[in-house]
C-alpha positions in Angstrom: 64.4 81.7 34.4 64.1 82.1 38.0 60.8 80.7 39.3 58.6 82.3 41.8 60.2 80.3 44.9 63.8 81.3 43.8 62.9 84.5 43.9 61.6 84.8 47.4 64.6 82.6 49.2 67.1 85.4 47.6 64.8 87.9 49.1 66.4 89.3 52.7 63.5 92.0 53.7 62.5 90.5 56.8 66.6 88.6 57.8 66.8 91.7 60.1 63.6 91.5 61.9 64.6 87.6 62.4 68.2 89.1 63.8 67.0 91.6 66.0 64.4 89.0 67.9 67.4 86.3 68.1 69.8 89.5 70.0 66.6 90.4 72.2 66.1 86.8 73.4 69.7 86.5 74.0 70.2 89.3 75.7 67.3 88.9 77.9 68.6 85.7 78.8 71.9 86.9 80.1 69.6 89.4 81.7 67.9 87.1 84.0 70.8 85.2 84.3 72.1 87.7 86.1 69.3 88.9 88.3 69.1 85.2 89.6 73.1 85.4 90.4 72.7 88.3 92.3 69.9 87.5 93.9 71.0 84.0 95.0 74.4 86.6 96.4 72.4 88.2 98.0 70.9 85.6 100.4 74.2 83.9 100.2 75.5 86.9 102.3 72.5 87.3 104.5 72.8 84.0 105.7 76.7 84.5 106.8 75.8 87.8 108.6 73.1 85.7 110.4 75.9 82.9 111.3 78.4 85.8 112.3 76.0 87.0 114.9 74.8 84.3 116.3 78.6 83.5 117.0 79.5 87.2 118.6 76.3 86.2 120.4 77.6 83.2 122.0 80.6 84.1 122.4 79.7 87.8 124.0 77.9 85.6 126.6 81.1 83.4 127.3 83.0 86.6 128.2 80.5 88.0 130.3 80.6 84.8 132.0 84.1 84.3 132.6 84.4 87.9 133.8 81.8 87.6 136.7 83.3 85.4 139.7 80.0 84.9 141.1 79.4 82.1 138.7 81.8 80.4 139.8 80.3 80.2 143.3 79.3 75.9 143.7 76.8 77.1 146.5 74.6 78.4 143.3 74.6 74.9 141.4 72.3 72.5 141.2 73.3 69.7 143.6 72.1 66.5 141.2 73.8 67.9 137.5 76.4 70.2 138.7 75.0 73.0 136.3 73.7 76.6 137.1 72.5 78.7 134.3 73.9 82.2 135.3 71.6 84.1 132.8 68.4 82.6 134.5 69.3 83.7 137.8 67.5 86.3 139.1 69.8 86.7 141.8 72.9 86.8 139.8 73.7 90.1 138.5 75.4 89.0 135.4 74.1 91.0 132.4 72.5 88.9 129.6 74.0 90.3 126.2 71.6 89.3 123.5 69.5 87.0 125.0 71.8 84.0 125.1 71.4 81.0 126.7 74.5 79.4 129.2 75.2 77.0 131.3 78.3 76.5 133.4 78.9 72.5 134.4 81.1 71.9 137.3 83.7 68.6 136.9 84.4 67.2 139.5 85.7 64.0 138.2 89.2 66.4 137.3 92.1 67.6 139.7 95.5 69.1 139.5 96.7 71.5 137.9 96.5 71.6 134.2 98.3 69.7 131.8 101.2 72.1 130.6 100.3 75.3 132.0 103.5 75.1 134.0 102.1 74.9 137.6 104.4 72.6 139.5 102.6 69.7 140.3 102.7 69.3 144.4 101.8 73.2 144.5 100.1 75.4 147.4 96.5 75.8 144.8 93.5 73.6 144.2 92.0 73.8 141.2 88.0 73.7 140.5 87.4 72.8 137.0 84.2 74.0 134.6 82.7 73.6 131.4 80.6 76.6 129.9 78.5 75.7 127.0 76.9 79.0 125.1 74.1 79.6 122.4 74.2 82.1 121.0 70.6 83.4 118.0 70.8 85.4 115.4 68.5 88.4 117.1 67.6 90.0 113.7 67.4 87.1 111.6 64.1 87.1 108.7 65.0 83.5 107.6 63.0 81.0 109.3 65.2 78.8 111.2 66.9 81.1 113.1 70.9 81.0 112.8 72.6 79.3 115.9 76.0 79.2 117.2 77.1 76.9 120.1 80.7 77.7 122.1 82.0 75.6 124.6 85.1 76.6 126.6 86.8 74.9 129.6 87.9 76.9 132.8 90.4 76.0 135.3 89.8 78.6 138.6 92.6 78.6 140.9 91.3 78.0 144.7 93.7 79.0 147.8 95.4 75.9 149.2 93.2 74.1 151.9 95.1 74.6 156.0 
């Protein structure tokens, strides 16, 4: 004869009660697994977008200084560094595209033409070397450090042989 403890291990009432709280807890674990993916996606992506324009930034400013001759002008440099910041110039009518910050070195410890740009090397030119360093921000940035992006590009401007 079956005893009284036999009897209730065989019974199953309540095995689908015990199922169907086992599928919700699994289920809302996948759930928030997910939420936290896409959420951590999310920032992931905000974060490039904030890199990506802080380097158009910098490099918009390296254009727009390359393109104006007048900072190329030594009279406008700082006679102890050799720098001028063309953006901080009031007199300088170079436009300032998204607030970057540039400055344009002058080296004078180079001559001659440049190595293997096929300029003979006796020549009628001078040559007038620069460095031009550009930061560029990320302008609409909500994370706290700011994203940065830092270009530096070398010029070689071409001067008129010296009588």
């Amino acid at each position: 004869m079956a005893t009284k403890a036999d009897s209730i291990l065989k019974n199953q009432s309540g095995m689908a009660l015990v199922v169907a709280l086992i599928m919700i807890i699994v289920l809302t674990l996948i759930a928030l697994a997910s939420s936290f993916t896409s959420i951590f996606e999310i920032k992931l992506s905000g974060t490039k977008r904030a890199s990506t324009d802080a380097f158009y930034a910098a490099d918009a400013g390296i254009s727009q200084i390359i393109t104006t001759t007048e900072n190329f002008n030594l009279n406008s440099y700082d006679a102890n560094t050799q720098t001028y910041t063309p953006f901080s110039d009031s007199a300088n009518a170079t436009p300032n595209p998204t607030n970057v910050v540039a400055t344009i070195t002058y080296v004078s410890t180079q001559s001659g033409p440049p190595r293997g740009a096929g300029f003979s090397a006796g020549g009628n030119l001078g040559y007038a070397y620069y460095q031009i360093q550009s930061v560029g921000k990320d302008q609409q940035s909500s994370l706290s450090p700011a994203s940065t992006a830092t270009i530096q590009e070398e010029v070689v401007r071409l001067l008129p042989a010296q009588p």
